[in-house]
N, C-alpha and C positions, 0 to 999 in steps of 0.2 A: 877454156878451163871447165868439168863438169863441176859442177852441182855438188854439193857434199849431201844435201838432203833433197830427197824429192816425196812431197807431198801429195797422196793422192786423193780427190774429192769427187764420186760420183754425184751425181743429182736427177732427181725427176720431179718436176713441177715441184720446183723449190724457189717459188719465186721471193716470197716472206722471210725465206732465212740465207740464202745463197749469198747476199752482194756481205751480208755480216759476219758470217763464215771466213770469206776468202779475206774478208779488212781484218780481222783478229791476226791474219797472215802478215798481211803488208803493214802495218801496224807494229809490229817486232821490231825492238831496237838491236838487231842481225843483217848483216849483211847478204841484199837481194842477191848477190852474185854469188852466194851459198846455197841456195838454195832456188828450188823453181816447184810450180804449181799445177800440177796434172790438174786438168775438170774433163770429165767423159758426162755429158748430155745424154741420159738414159731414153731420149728420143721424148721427152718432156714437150705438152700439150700448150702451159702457161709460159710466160714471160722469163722465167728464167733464162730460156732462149738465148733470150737477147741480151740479157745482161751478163750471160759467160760469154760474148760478142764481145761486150764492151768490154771486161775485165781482161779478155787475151787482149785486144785490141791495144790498147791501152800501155799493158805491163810485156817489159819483153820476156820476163820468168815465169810466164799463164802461157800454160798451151792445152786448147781446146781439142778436145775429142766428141765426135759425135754418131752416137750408134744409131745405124738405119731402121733398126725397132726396138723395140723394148724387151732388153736383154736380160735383167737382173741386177744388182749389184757385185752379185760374184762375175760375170761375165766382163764387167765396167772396170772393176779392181784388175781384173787378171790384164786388161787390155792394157792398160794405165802401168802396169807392171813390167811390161815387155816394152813400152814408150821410155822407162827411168830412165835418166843419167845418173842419177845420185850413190851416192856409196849405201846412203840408209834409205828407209823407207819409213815414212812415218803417215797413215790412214786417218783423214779427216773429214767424217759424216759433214753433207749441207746444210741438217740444220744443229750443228755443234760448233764451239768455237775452241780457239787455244787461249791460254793464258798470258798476260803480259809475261813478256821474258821469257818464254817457255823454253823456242828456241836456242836463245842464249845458253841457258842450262840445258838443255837437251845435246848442243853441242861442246858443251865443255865436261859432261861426263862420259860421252862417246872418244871424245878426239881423246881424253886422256887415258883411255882403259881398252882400245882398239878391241868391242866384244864385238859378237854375235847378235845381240838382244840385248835390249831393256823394255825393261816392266814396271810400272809407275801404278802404286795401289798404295794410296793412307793406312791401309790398314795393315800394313808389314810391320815387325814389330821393328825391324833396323834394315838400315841402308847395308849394302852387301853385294862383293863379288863374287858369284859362284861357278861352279859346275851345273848341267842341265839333272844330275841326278840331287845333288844338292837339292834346285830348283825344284825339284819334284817336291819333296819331302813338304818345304818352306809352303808350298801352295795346297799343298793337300791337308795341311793343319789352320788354311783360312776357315774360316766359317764360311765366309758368302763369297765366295772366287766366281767371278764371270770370264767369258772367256773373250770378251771386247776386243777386236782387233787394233781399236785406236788409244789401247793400254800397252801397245808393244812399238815395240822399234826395231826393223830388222836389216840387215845386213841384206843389199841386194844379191851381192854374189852368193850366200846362203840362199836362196829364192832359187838363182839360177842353175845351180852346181848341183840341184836334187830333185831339180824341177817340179816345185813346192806353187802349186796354186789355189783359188778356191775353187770346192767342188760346185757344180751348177747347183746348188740350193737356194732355192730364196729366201730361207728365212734361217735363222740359226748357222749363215754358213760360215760363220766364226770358228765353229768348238771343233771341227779339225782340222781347219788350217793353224790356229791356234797352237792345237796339238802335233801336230806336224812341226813347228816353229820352235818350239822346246824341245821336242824331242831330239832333234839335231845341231842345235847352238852347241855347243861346245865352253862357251865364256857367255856367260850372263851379268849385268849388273840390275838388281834389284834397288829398286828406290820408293821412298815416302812420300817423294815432292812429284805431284801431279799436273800436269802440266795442260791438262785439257777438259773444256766443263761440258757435261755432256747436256742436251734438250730431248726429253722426251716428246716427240709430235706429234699430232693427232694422227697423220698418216703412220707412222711409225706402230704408234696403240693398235688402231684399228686393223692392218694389214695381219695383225699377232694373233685375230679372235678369229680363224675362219677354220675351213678345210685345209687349206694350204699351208696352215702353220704345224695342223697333229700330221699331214703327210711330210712337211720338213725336216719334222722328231725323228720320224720311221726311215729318212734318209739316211738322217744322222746319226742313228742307233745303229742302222747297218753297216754304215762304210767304218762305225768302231770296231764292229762284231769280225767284219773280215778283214782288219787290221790283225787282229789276234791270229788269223789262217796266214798271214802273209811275213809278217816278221815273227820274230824271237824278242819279247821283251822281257824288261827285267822286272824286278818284283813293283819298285816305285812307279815306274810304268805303268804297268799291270794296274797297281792301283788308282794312280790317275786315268785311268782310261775304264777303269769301273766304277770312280763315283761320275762321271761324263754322262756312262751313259745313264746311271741311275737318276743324274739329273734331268736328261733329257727324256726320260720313260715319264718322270712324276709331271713332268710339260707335256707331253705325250697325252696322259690321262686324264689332265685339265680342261686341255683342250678338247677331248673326245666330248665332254659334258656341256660345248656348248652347239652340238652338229645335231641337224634334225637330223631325221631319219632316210632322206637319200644319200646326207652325207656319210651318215654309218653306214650302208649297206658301200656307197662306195673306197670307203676307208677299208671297211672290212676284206676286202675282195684287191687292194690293194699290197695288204698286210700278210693275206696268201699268195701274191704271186712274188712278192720281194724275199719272206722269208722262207719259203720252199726250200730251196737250197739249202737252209741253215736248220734243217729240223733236226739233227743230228748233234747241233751244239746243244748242252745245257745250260740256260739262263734258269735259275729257278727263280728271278724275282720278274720274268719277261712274263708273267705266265697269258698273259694277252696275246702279244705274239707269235706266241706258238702253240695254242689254243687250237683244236680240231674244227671244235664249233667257233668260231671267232666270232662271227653277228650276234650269235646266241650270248655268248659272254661279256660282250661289250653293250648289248641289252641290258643285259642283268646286271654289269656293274653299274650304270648310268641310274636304272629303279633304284636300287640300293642307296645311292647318295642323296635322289631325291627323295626320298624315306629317311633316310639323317635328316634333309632340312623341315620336313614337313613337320615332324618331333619338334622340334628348333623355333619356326617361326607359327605353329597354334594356328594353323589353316583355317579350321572353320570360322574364327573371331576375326581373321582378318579379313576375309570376303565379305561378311556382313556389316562389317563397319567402313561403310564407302566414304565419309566424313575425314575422316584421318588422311593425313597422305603419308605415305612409304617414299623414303629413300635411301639408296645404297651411298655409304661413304667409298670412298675407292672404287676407278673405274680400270681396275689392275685386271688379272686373269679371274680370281675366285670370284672378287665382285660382278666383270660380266658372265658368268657361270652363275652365281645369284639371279642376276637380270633374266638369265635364259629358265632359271626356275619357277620366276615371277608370272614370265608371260606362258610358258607352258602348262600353267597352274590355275591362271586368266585371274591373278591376284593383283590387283591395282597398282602400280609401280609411275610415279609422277617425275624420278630423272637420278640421276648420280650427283654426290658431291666429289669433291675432289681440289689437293691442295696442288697440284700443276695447272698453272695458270695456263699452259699452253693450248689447256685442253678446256677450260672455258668457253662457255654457251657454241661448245662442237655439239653434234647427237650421236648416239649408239643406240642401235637398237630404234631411234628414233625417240629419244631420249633425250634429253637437255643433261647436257654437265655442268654445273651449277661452280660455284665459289664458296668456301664455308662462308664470307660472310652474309650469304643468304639465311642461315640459320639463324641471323639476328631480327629478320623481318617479323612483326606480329604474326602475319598469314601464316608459318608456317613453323613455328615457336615449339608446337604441340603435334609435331611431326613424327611418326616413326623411322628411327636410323638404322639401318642395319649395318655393321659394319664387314665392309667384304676383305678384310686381308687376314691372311694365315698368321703372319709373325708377332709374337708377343710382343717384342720391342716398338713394333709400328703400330700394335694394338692399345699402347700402354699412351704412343705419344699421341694418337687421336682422339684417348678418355678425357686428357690433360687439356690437348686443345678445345674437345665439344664444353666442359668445364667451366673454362676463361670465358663461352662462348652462353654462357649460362643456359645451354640445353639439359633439361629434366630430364635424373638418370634412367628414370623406368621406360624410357622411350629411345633408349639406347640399349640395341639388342646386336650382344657379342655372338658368332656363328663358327661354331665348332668343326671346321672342314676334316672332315677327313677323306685325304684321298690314298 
């Protein structure tokens, strides 16, 4: 008999969270012979190795895959894909877990509504079955919509009938297999109840801050742009596929702010040979990409923001006061973007706070990531904070928290990004 659900779980030197991953699995009060347990070995360095050995070994529903180099995670999923037996598909990162029961409920709103797709986000305002244009609407009126692959559950034979996989991107290659996934359900059920907790990791963070994450953007901005050349969509479409890319531009532009200068000359010179072809479209908010001068431009936007923060952080007081330490709250995108204005400024910068404990005493930048409650220590009491996140709401709950933490407000400096 297959499988009604097949789970898939890449990994690469995941030895710290792999064995707790696949137990949130076995762990389910669901029956094993419902489901089985993809692990594809990204050709991983550590121990995890051996413990997706022992975990197939072991269980007869784990079946090990193992890539002969290091392929990506899209390469891992897609492999893990074409292995399924199961009717759905449900994507579970190594270092994330599922929820007690998940399964259970995961299978009792599938078997009784025989969809396409589910999509599990707290933030929906009601549970609901829809159409994929429906769908559009519902998702376009979220605030904070990610395009998470292990937020979805998809019908394999939809996968195989369109022949839907990830494109080789390494980073962001969610937001159009994602969109790809919607786009063609047919029957959706939208739900409240969330069935899986995610872990931000320090591999996860740090892989996000390089070159290879604003070259990801420019992947992913292209293969939207010539979506638009290739189909007919409809207006809801259309819309969701242009706030996609407007979100993946403002990522785009983030991360250009944290790439020295071989990284721009090389980003620059990749940004003309991808988007050549596409000179002809009009993007008026792309104006980077389609830029003559493009080095020149992405120069000049990069001075410009650190000209915002120099206004911001009173440069000359702070180089001369070597006494004080500086540190960034949040070790998110704007915060290491801070960081990189820190040291390109040669302004004394002594580590990151940060409330994910996963990322505790990691470095960035060669940086210590701290715990807030180090702000309780006398040493560093009279410390300056700078706060690196954009959103007012996460702005509002780390005043609240430095507060309780009885850090002096005048040493708490909020940073106006604008990008």
């Amino acid at each position: 008999m297959s499988p009604f659900l097949s789970i898939i779980t890449p990994f690469y030197n995941s030895e710290k969270t792999l064995n707790e991953a696949v137990t949130s699995i076995l762990e389910q009060n669901f029956d094993k012979k419902l489901y089985e347990i993809i692990l594809v070995n990204d050709n991983s360095k550590d121990k995890s190795v051996n413990i997706g050995k022992n975990l197939s070994s072991k269980n007869r529903n784990i079946f090990l895959i193992n890539n002969k180099k290091n392929r990506g995670v899209s390469f891992s999923r897609n492999t893990a894909i074409k292995k399924a037996k199961g009717k759905y598909i449900i994507f579970l990162d190594s270092d994330d877990t599922l929820k007690a029961n998940a399964l259970k409920g995961i299978y009792k709103k599938i078997k009784n509504n025989n969809i396409d797709l589910l999509y599990s986000n707290k933030d929906l305002k009601k549970n609901e079955i829809i159409d994929n244009e429906k769908a559009l609407k519902v998702i376009s009126d979220l605030k904070d919509f990610r395009t998470y692959c292990w937020s979805f559950i998809i019908k394999r034979s939809v996968l195989v009938k369109y022949s839907i996989n990830f494109d080789n991107i390494r980073i962001f290659e969610d937001q159009n297999f994602v969109t790809k996934i919607i786009f063609i359900s047919k029957k959706l059920v939208f739900t409240k109840k969330c069935y899986h907790k995610h872990n931000e990791s320090f591999n996860s963070l740090s892989k996000k801050t390089n070159y290879l994450a604003a070259y990801s953007c420019l992947r992913v901005i292209y293969n939207f742009i010539k979506q638009y050349e290739k189909e007919r969509v409809t207006i809801n479409q259309k819309r969701f596929v242009d706030n996609r890319i407007e979100f993946m531009y403002k990522n785009f532009k983030i991360y250009l702010l944290t790439l020295n200068q071989n990284q721009i000359k090389k980003i620059s010179f990749k940004i003309k040979k991808t988007f050549f072809n596409l000179k002809n479209i009009k993007f008026k908010k792309l104006h980077l990409l389609f830029s003559r001068k493009i080095n020149l431009e992405i120069n000049q936007y990069i001075i410009n923001k650190k000209n915002n923060l120099k206004k911001q952080i009173l440069l000359p007081k702070h180089k001369k006061d070597l006494s004080i330490k500086n540190f960034i709250f949040c070790c998110g995108n704007y915060g290491r973007f801070l960081s990189r204005f820190f040291i390109d400024e040669k302004i004394s910068l002594d580590g990151f706070i940060d409330n994910n404990q996963n990322l505790w005493n990691k470095r960035y930048f060669n940086l210590r990531i701290y715990s807030p409650n180090i702000l309780s220590k006398e040493l560093i009491k009279n410390s300056r904070l700078f706060i690196g996140h954009h959103d007012p709401k996460i702005i509002s709950i780390i005043l609240r928290q430095l507060n309780k933490l009885n850090v002096v407000k005048k040493n708490i400096k909020k940073i106006n990004f604008i990008i």
